[in-house]
C-alpha positions in Angstrom: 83.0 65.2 119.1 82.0 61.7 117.4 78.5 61.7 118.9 78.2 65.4 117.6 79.3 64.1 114.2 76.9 60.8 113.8 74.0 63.2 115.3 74.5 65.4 112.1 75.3 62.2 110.0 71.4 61.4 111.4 70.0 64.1 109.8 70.8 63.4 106.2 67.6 61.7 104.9 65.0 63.9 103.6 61.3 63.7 106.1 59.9 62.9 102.9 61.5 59.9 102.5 60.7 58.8 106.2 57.2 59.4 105.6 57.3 57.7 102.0 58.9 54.7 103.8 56.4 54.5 106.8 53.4 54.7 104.5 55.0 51.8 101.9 55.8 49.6 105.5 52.1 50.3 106.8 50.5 49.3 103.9 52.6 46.1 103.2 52.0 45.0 106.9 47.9 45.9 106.2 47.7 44.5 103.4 50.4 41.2 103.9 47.2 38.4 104.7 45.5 39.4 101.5 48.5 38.5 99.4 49.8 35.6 101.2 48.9 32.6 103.3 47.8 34.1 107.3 50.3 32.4 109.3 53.0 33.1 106.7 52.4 37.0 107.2 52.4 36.3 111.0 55.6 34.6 110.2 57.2 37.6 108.7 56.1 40.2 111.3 57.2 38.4 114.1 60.3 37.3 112.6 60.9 40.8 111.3 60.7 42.4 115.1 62.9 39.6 116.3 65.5 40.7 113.6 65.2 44.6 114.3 65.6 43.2 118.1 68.6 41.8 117.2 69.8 45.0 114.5 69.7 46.9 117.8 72.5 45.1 119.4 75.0 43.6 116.2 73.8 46.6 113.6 74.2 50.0 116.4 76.1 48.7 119.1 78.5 45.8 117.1 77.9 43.1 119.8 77.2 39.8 118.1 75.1 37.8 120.1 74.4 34.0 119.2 72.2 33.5 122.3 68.8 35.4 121.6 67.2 32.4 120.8 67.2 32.5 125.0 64.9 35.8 124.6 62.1 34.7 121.8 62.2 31.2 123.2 61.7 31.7 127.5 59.0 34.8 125.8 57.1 32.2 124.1 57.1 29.8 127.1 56.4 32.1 129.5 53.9 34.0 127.4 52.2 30.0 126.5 52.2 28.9 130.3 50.8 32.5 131.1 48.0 32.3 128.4 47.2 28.4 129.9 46.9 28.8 133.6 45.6 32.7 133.9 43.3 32.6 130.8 44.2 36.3 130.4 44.2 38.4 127.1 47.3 37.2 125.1 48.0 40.7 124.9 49.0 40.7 128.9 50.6 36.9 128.1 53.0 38.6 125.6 53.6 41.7 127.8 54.5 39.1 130.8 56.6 37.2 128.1 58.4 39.6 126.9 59.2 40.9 130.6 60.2 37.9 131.8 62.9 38.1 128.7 64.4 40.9 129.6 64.4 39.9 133.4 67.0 36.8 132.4 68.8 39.0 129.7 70.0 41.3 132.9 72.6 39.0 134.3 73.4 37.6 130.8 74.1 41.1 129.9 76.2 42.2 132.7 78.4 39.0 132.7 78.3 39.0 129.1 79.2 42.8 128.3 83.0 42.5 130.0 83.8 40.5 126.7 83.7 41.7 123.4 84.0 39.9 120.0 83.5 36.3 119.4 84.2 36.0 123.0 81.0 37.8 123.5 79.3 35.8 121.6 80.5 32.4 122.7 79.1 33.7 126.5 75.3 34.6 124.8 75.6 31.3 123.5 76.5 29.3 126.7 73.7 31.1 128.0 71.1 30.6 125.6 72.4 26.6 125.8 71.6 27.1 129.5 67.9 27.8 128.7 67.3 25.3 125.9 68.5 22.4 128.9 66.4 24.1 131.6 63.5 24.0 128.9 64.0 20.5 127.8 64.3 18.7 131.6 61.8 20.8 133.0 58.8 18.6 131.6 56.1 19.6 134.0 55.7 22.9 133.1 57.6 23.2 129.6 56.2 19.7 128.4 59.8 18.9 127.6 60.9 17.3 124.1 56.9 17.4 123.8 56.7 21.0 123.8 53.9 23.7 125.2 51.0 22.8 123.9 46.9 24.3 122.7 48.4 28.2 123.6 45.0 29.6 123.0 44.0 32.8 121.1 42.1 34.7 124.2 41.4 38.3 124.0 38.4 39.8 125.6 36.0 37.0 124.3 37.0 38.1 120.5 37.0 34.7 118.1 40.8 34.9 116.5 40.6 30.9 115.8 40.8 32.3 112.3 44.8 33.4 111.4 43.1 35.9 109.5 41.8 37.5 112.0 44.3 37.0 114.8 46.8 38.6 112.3 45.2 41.7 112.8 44.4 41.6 116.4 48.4 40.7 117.5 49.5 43.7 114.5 49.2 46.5 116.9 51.8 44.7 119.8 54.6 43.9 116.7 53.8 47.7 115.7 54.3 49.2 118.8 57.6 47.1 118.6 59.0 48.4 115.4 58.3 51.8 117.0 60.1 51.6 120.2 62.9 50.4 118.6 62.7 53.3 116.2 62.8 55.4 118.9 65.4 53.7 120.1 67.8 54.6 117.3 66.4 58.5 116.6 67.4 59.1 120.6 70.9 60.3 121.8 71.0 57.4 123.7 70.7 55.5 119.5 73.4 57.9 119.1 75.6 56.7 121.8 74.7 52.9 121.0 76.7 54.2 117.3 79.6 56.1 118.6 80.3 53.0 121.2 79.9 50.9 117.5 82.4 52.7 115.7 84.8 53.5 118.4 84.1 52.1 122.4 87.5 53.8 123.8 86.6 57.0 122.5 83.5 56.7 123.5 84.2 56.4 127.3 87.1 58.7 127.3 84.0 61.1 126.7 82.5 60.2 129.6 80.1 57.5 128.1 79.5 54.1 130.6 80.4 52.0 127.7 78.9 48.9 129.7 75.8 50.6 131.2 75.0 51.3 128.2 75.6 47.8 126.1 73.4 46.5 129.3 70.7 48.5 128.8 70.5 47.9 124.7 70.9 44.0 125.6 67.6 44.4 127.7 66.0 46.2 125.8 66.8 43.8 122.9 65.7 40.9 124.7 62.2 42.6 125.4 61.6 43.4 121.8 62.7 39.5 121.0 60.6 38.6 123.8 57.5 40.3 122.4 58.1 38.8 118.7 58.4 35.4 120.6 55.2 35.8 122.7 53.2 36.6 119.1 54.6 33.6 117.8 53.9 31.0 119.8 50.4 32.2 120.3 49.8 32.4 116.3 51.1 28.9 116.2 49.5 27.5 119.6 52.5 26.1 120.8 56.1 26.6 122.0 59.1 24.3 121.4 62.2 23.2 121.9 63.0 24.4 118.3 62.5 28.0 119.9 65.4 27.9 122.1 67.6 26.1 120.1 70.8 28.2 118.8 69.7 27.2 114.8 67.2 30.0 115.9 69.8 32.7 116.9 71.8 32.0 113.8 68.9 32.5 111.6 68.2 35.7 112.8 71.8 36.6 112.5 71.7 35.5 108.7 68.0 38.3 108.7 70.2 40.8 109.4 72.9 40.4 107.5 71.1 39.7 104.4 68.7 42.6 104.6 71.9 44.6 106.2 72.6 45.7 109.4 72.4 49.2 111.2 69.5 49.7 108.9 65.8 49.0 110.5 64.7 48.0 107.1 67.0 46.0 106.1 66.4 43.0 109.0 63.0 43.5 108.3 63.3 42.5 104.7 65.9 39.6 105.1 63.2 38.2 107.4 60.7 38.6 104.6 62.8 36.9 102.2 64.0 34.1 104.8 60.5 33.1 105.9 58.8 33.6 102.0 62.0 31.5 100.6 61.5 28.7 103.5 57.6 28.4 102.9 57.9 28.0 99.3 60.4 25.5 99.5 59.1 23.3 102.0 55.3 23.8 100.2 57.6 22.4 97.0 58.6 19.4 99.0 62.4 20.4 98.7 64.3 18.7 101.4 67.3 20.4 101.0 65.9 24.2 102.4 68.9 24.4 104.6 71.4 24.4 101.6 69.8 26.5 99.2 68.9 29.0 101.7 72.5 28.9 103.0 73.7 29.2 99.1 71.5 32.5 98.6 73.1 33.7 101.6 76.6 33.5 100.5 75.9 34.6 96.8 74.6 37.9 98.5 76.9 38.8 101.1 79.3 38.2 98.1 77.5 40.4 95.7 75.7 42.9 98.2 78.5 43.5 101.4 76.2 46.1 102.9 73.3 43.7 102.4 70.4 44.1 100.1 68.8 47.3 101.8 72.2 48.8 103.0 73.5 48.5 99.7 70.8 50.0 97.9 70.8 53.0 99.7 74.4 53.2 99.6 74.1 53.8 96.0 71.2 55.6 96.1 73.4 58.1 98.4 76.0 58.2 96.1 74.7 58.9 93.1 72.9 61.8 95.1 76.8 62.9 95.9 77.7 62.9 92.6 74.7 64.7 91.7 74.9 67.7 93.5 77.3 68.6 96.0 75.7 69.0 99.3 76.4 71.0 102.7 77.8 67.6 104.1 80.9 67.8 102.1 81.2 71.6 103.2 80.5 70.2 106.7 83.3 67.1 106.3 85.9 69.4 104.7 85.2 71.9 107.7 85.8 68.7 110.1 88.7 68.0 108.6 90.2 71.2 109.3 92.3 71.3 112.9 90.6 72.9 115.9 93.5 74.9 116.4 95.3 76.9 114.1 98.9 79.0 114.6 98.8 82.5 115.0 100.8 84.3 112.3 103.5 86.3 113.8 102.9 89.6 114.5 104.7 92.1 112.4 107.7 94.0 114.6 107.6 97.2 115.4 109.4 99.9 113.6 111.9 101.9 114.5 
């Protein structure tokens, strides 16, 4: 069975290597605002769970979605205009954010999910279009063109005026993130989201409600955007029109594919190197960031077609083939063989 075969393909990477990984990540999210400028780093984390978000949806189930700007930007409203009128904890203003994501990425999903492909896409982004209008005209409580404005930085009387310290205090909610949606993926239902990727008619001839389940990895997408989005606009203290706006679906589109999708890591480094490469170049006074960061992207999905991280470990898995010949080629050449074989003919009696 296909789900029976990605399962085992799941089980390929030594726990060692998990454990190596976790460790590195942990200590490079720790240890980011020591290295580099506070808001930057808050930059990168949020921007890195919005592109895992997204990995969940174009990387493990194939639907390209160009609307999820929709999800990080009605978060970050919602979580700004929660934050202003309640004066709650932004912890519960990011929850309610990210909640009230997912609550519009329901019907988006289940008119959206009956298409596939580009067309797919093109619905996502006549949504998301939908929600950068309603944010712009309603003025009174999005502030329009003007944007959502002095988001404050409340959390059970704690000072976090300093980025430094807010950094640390929003960590835990963009952790928490990265680990649902590992979760996510290490499930059978991460398995299904594959085997409806690689093969959607097979898939439901198994049994498998294709669309139930692209409806429920489209919510839960949206939540995970929706809690990046919240983070944001309270580490910036505002929320604009820029949020909604598709430029901000396509860039997280270009995170994944640079870093590589279906990978985890790999969105989460393509938004390191998309937000580190932006900051310089704007701190340089380029004008130009648009065209030199669309240039890098082109040179590498030329040079790397799995994307930097998918690429790497590509090779890295190759060269372990050649090295030593494991018990998943036994395993592929036993797959290859048919289920069924033909009885050899029994011998006739003699006389």
């Amino acid at each position: 069975m296909i789900v029976t075969r990605l399962a085992a393909a799941t089980r390929g990477r030594s726990p060692v290597v998990r454990i190596g990984l976790l460790v590195v990540g942990l200590v490079v999210a720790f240890g980011l605002p020591w290295t580099i400028y506070p808001p930057v780093a808050l930059d990168i984390t949020a921007w890195a769970l919005f592109a895992v978000a997204l990995d969940l949806l174009l990387g493990y189930t194939g639907l390209l979605s160009f609307g999820h700007a929709a999800f990080w930007g009605a978060s970050a409203y919602a979580t700004g205009i929660i934050a202003i009128r309640t004066g709650l904890p932004f912890y519960v203003a990011v929850l309610g954010g990210a909640v009230v994501a997912a609550v519009i990425a329901l019907p988006v999903a289940m008119l959206s999910v009956r298409r596939t492909g580009i067309y797919f896409a093109m619905v996502t982004l006549a949504f998301a279009q939908l929600i950068y209008f309603v944010a712009n005209q309603w003025r009174s409580l999005t502030g329009g063109e003007n944007g959502l404005q002095g988001i404050p930085r409340e959390a059970f009387g704690w000072d976090l005026t300093d980025s430094f310290y807010f950094y640390y205090a929003a960590l835990p909610l963009l952790l928490l993130g990265f680990l649902g949606a590992w979760r996510v993926v290490h499930s059978p239902f991460g398995r299904v989201m594959v085997a409806i990727r690689e093969n959607p008619a097979r898939a439901r001839a198994l049994g498998y409600p294709v669309d139930r389940f692209k409806v429920q990895v489209f919510v839960i997408s949206a939540f995970l955007a929706g809690v990046a989005g919240g983070v944001y606009a309270v580490g910036h203290g505002f929320a604009s029109l820029q949020e909604v706006y598709w430029t901000t679906s396509g860039k997280v589109v270009v995170m994944n594919i640079l870093g590589g999708m279906g990978t985890l890591w790999g969105p989460v480094l393509g938004a390191g190197i998309i937000v580190v490469l932006e900051d310089y170049l704007a701190t340089a006074g380029i004008d130009a960031v648009g065209t030199i960061t669309g240039a890098i992207f082109v040179i590498t999905v030329l040079v790397f077609r799995r994307g930097i991280w998918g690429t790497a470990r590509h090779l890295l898995a190759r060269a372990r083939r050649r090295g030593r010949p494991s018990a998943d080629d036994a395993d592929d050449a036993a797959d290859a063989e048919p289920l069924t074989q033909e009885p050899s003919p029994t011998p006739a009696p003699q006389a």
